[in-house]
Every structure is written in C-alpha cells, then in structure tokens.
N, C-alpha and C positions, 0 to 999 in steps of 0.2 A: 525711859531708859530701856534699850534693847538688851536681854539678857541671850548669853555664850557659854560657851564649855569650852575653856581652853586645854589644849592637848600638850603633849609633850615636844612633839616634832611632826614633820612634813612625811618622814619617814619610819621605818621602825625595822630592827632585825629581824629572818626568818623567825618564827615560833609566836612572834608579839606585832602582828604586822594591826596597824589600823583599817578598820572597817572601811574598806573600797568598795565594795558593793561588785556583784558577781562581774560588772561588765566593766570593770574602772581597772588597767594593768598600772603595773610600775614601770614608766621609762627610764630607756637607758640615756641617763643628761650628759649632755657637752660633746662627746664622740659619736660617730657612728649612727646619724641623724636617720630616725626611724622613717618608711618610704608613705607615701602617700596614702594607701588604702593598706598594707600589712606594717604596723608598728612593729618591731621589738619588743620583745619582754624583756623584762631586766631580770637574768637569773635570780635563783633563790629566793625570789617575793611572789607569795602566790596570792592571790584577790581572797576574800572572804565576802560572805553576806550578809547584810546589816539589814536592821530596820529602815524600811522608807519611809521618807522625808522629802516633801517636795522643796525645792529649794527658791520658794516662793516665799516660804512659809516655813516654819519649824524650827529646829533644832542645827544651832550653825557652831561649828567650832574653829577656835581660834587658832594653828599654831604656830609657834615661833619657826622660821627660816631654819632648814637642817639642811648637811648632806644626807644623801643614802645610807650612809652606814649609822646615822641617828648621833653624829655628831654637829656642833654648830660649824656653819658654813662659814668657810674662811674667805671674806669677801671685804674690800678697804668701806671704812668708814663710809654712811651716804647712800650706799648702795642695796640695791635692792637684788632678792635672787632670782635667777632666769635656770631652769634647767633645761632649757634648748629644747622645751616640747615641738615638732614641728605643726605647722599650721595647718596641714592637712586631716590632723583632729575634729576639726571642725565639718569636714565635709560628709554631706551635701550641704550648701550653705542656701541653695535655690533649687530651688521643685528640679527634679529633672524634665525634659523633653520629650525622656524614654519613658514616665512611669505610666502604668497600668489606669494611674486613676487622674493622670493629667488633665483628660477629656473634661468629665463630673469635675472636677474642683475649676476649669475656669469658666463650666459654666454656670457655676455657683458662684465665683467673681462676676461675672457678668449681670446675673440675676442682683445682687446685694449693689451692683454701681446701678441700676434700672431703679430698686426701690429706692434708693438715696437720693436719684437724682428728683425723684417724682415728690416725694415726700419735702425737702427742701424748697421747690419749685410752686409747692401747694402752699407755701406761710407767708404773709404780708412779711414785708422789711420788719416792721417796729415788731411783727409782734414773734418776728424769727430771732433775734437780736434780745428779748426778754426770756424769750423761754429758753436761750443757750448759759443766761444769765443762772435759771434753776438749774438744768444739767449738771453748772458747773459740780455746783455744791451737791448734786446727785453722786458722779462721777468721784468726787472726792471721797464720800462717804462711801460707799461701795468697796474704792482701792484703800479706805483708810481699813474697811470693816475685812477684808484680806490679812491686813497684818494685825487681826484682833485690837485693832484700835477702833473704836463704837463713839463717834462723834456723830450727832445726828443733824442735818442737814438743817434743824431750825439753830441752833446752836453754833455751826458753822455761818448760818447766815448773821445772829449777833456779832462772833466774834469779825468778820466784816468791817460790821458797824462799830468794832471796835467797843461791844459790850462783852464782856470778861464774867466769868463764873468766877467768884472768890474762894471756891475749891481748887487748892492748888493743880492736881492732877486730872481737873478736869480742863483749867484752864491752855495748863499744857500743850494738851489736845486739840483745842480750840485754834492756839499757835499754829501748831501742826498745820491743821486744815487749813487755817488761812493762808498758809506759806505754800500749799498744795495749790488752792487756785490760783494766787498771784500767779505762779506758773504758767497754770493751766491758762489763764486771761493772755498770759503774754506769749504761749504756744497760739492758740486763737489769733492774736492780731498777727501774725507773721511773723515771729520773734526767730524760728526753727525755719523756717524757710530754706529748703533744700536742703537743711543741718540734721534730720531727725535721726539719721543715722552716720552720720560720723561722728568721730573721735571728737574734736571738740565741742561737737554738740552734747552729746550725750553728756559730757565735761560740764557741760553749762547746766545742763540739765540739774542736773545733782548737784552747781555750788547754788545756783539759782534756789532751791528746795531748802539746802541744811543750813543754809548763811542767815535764813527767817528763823530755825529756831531756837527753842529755848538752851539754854545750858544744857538741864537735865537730859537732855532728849538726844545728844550727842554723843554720848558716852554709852558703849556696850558693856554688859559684864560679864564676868562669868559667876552663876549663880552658887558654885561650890566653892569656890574660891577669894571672890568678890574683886576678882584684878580687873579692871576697868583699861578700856583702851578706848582713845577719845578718837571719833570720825572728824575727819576735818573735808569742811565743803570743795569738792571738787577734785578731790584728790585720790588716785586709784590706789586700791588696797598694798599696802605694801607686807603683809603677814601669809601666810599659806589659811588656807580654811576647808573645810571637810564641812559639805551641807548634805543632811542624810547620809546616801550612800554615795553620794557625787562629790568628787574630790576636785575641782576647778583648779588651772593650770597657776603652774608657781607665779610667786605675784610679778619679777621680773619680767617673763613672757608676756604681760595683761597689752603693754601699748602694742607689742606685734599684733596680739591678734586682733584686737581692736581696729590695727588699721587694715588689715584681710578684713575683717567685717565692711569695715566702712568702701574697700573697694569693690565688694559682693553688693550692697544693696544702694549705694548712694546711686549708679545710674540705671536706673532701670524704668520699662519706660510705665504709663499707668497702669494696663493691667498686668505686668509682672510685679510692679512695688503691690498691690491691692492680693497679689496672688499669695507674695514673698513675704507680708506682714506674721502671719503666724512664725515664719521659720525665724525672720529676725527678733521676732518676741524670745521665743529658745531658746536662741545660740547667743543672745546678749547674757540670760541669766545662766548658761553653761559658763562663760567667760567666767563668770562673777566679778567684775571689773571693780567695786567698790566693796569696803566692808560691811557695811550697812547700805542698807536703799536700794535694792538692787530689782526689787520688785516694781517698787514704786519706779524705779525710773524706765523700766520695760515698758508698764503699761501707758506713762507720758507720752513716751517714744513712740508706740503703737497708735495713740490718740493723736500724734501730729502725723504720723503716715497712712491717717485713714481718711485724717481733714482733708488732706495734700493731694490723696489722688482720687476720692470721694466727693470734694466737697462739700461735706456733710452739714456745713454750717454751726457744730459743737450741737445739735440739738438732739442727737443720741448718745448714747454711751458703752462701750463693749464691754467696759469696769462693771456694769450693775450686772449683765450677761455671764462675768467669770465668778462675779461675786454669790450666783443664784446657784450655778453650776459650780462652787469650790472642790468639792472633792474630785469630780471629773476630772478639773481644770487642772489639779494638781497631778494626780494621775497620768494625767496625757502627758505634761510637762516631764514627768519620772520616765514616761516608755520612752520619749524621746531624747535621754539621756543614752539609750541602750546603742553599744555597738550592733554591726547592720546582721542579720541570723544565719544568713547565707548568701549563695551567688544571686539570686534572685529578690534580695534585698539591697536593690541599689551596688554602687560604687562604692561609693566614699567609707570612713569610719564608723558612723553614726545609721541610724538604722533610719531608711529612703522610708517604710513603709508605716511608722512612727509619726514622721513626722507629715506626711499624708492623711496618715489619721487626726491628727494635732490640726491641720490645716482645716480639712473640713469639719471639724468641731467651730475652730473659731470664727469661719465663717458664715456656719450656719447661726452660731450665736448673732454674729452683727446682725446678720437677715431679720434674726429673733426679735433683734431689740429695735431694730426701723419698724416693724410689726404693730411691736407695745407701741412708742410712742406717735405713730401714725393713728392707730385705734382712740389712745386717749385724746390727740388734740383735733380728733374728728369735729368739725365745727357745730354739728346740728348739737352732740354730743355733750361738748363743754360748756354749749351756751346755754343747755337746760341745767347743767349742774352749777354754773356761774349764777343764773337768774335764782334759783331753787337758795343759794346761800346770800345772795342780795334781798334775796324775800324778808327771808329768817330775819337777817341784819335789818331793815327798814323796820319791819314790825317791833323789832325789841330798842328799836330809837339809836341803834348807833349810826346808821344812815338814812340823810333825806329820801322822801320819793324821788320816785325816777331813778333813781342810782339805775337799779338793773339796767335801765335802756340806752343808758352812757356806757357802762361796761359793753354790753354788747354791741352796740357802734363802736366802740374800742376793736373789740374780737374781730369783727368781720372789713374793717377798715385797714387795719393795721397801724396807723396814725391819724390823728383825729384833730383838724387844726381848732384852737377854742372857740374863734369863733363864731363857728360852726354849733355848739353846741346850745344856746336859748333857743335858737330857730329849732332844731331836731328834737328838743322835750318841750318847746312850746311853753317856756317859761320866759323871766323878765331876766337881765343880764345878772340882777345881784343872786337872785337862785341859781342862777347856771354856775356864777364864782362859788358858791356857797356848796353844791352838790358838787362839783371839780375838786375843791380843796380838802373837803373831806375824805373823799377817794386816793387823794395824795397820800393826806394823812396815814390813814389806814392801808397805804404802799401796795395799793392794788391799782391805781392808777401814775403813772412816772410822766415825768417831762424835764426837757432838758434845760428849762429857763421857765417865766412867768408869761413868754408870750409866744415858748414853741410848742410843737403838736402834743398832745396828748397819746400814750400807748398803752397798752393793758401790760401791766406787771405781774407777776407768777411769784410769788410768794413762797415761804417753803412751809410757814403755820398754816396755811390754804391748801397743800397741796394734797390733804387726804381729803376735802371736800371739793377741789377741781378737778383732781388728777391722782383718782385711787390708784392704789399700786404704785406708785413712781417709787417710793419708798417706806417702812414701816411707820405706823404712828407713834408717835414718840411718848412714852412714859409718864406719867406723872413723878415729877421731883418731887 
C-alpha cells in the first residue's frame, strides 16, 4: 500500500497558501488563458518554499477538487476539474535547435546508438534472448528498489515460477514484480510499438501493470489520517496532488496535455526520439497523469523508446543506472521542474538549460550501463567465471564431468543443436543425455523442446558468480 497526505484543497486563501515551491504560480482558471512563455499570476496567491521532493519518489499529497477561493468546485456529477492550464506549461517539450549544448548532447546520442549497436551485434541469437531474460528481472528490481520496494531479482525469478513466499508482504511484492515484467516481456515483443508515448499507450501501460496486482497494493493512504483512495488500472488521476514542491496541473487538464505530449514525441525521427527520451521521461512525470505509478510507468515508457530507436535487444537497463545514481536522478528531475531563469534560458516556461543538464546525465548513464554490461558478458571473461563455478559444481557431485565444456559450447555458440554434443565431449550418447539434463535441471542450460537446440541460461542465484555487479547478493533469510 502506497502511503499519502491528504490536503484540504487544490487551493487555499492569501496567508494559508499551500507549499508550491518557489517556481510553481497560481493560474488564473477558465478566463483569460495565460500566453505561451509569460503566464499570469493569479492575484493575491503568492508561491512559498517547501521542502524537495522528487516526484519519483517521496511525499505525494492527495487533494480533493477546489475552486480558488478553497471552496468545492461546482462541477455536474462525473466530472472531473480542468482549470484551463494552457499547454504551453509544458514547453520546451524537445531540445531546442538553438541550445548552447545541442552539439555535445547529440554527439552523445550518437556515441550511446554506436555502443548499442556494437554490443548487441557482439551476442549470438540464443544467448542475446537469455541474458534479456535476466535484465528483465534486473530492470525490474532496480525501478522496483526506486519506489523503496526491495524485491530481489532471485525472488522475482521464483515468483515467475510461480513460487510464492508465504510472508504475506513479501509475497506482495513478488506479485508486483511479476506484474512488472509481464510488462516489460510484452514491451520487448512489440507490444508498444510506435505507442510508447501516446495517450493510449501510456494508458495501456499502467492497466497492463496494476490489473496484475494484489488488492493490498492498489489502494494509497494517507498516513495521518488513514482515508484510503483505491487506484484503478488505467485510469487518469482524477483528485488534484502536490508531490514535494511540484503541484501537477488539475486533474481535468491531464488528457490535454497528454495528448500535446503525445503530439511532441510520437513522430520524431531516431536520433531526435534517442535525443528526446530524457525530456519525455520529465514532462510525463510533470503531468503526473495517474495517481500512483507514475514513476514506474516513465521508466516502461523510457525502456520501450530506447528499444525502439536503439535496438538494444532488452540486454541493458538505464533502471539499474538511475537506480545507482538516485539522488542525482532525483535532483535533476526537481531542477527540471524550475521555471526557465532568464532570457538566456530558453523559450518556453520550463527551464531549456535543466533540462539539458537532465539529458546529458541520462545519457551518459545509458552510455554507463552498455559499458557494464559489455565488460561483464566479455566472452573470454564469463567463460573463466562459468568454467571456475562448473569446477566447484563437478567436484562437490552436483554435476557430471564435462559440464564446464558443454556450458562453454553453449557461450560461444549461442545454440547448440543436441546432437552435436557426444561427438564434442567425446562421450556415449546416454552420458551426453545424462550431462544435458542435468544442466536443465539446474536451469543453466534451456531448450525449447526435447529435441531443440540447446542455450546457456542466466540465472539470477548465478548471477553473483557469472556476473558480479549486475545486482546485490541477496541476504540470508
């Protein structure tokens, strides 16, 4: 259960105004629609400054639909309130043309599409397609371990399998994750396809996540109060909310700007969607379009616009990158909430040179993390650390000889048809079945039937002895 602080109103009179945070005004709703790059102030409301709070992460409050004057809005049944933000809030919505540091950031696109393509391009089929199988559950852990949710990727791999902790709240969790990668599997097969940033995608995104889970885990509350307000899958927030100092446009405005979102970033061609991913990571959780998940579905979002004009093959993650860098990550996210400082800070409302900074942090993370995962599945690399744990294993009788030399014609094959494998360890066909099956067993070797190719599997209890670093080792229960 996500816990809230519910507030009184959207609004409040001079003397008792709610914490907007120095850069957040009061517009003036329904008349007099404020201009493109100079809003309106709405007399008599002046900003205050609050504690930050990245709006990733943290402290989200609930309030009920007001007018300005901190009465309830007089609105028919059904309806939800729009106070006529215009959409020009949101701008710059895409790098500009003109900026300073345009140069440097697309040749750091450029750089980040070179190692993706190169690192991809280095992996056999079967064994590119198993190690996106671990990422997954990397990936998940990382955006899960953001919202202070600690499910560790061997745990996630159970609940998979559909083995369940019989601690209620850890099973929970397990739900969770699992409901995360199904996702994530069905963003991977083409599921988003040209959708990653429109309105109904993002839609999908989020009933696709919360429709997997549990009861408990749908309902926000507010910790002082204990009022509970239940999220329902796919459905934009219909309450006002104040996350930190960032106060996110009335919930009627959400499908406007949603679909200015989705007209900024849906056609753009590859290196501007690869450029444009930082900013539409931003301005999605600026919107704040849902009342819960807002994070989680940014970073989805992000992971299918990186596939999409990268390639990437799922077999890195920019999740473990924001997850390593959190406080940065949030940080960056907070400056890029700021209106723009001066003339020399861009156009639009938001501040051009924030979000520049924001860009090349997240790029350079992806760069970061092709880096790691290139390093680790270096082949001379894994196959001393694979042979080195096949050792151990043989020696202590959990597997036959030869294993190691079957894994490693795994590694360097990519698929391995069976066979193929008496003749290459120079055995009789029932040893070759006998050292195959066990390898199954013990889910370091996979196949898609009894008489297709053989692939090396990535495990996630192996992955501190294949692939240190990829994730923490897990604890003793």
């Amino acid at each position: 259960m996500a816990h809230y602080a519910i507030v009184a109103g959207a609004w409040s009179t001079p003397g008792n105004e709610p914490p907007y945070g120095h850069h957040h005004q009061c517009w003036r709703p329904y008349t007099d629609p404020p201009s493109r790059n100079r809003p309106y102030k709405r007399p008599n409301h002046r900003p205050v400054r609050a504690r930050a709070i990245s709006h990733t992460h943290g402290s989200i409050r609930l309030m009920n639909n007001r007018e300005p004057s901190g009465k309830p809005a007089n609105k028919p049944a059904g309806t939800t309130t729009d106070r006529g933000e215009s959409d020009g809030l949101l701008e710059p919505l895409l790098l500009s043309r003109n900026s300073p540091q345009r140069g440097e950031l697309t040749d750091l696109a450029l750089v980040l599409s070179t190692k993706t393509a190169g690192f991809s391009r280095s992996l056999p089929n079967g064994l590119r397609d198993e190690l996106a199988n671990l990422v997954r559950a990397m990936n998940c852990y990382y955006s899960n371990l953001i919202e202070d949710h600690n499910t560790h990727p061997v745990d996630i791999e159970r609940a998979l399998q559909d083995d369940f902790s019989s601690d209620a709240k850890k099973r929970n969790l397990q739900l969770e994750a699992k409901a995360h990668i199904v996702v994530q599997r069905w963003i991977d097969a083409g599921g988003l396809a040209g959708r990653a940033t429109t309105h109904e995608g993002l839609t999908e995104i989020h009933r696709r996540f919360y429709e997997h889970l549990p009861e408990e885990l749908l309902d926000v509350e507010d910790p002082e109060t204990n009022e509970r307000v239940r999220v329902i899958p796919g459905v934009l927030r219909e309450r006002d909310v104040r996350v930190g100092r960032h106060v996110p446009i009335s919930p009627g405005a959400v499908p406007r700007f949603l679909d200015r979102f989705e007209r900024a970033f849906s056609n753009l061609g590859i290196t501007e969607k690869i450029l444009n991913a930082a900013s539409a990571h931003h301005r999605l959780l600026w919107i704040h379009p849902f009342l819960d998940g807002n994070g989680r579905v940014a970073r989805l979002m992000s992971h299918a616009m990186l596939g999409e004009s990268l390639e990437t093959g799922g077999v890195w993650s920019i999740a473990r990158g924001l997850a390593r860098n959190e406080a940065r990550y949030k940080a960056q996210l907070e400056a890029c909430d700021a209106q723009r400082r001066n003339d020399l800070d861009g156009r639009g409302n938001l501040s051009e040179q924030a979000l520049d900074d924001f860009t090349r942090f997240f790029l350079t993370t992806c760069c970061d993390q092709v880096d790691f995962m290139e390093g680790l599945i270096q082949p001379d690399r894994l196959r001393d650390r694979i042979l080195v744990w096949a050792a151990e294993e043989t020696r202590s009788g959990a597997l036959p000889p030869k294993s190691g030399a079957l894994l490693e014609a795994a590694l360097y094959r990519g698929e391995l048809p069976r066979g193929d494998v008496p003749g290459m360890l120079e055995v009789s066909q029932r040893q070759a079945r006998r050292i195959t099956s066990t390898l199954v067993t013990q889910h370091v070797l996979a196949s898609d039937s009894s008489r297709a190719p053989l692939r090396l599997m990535f495990p996630a209890r192996l992955a501190g002895r294949w692939m240190p670093g990829l994730f923490p080792e897990q604890e003793d229960q």
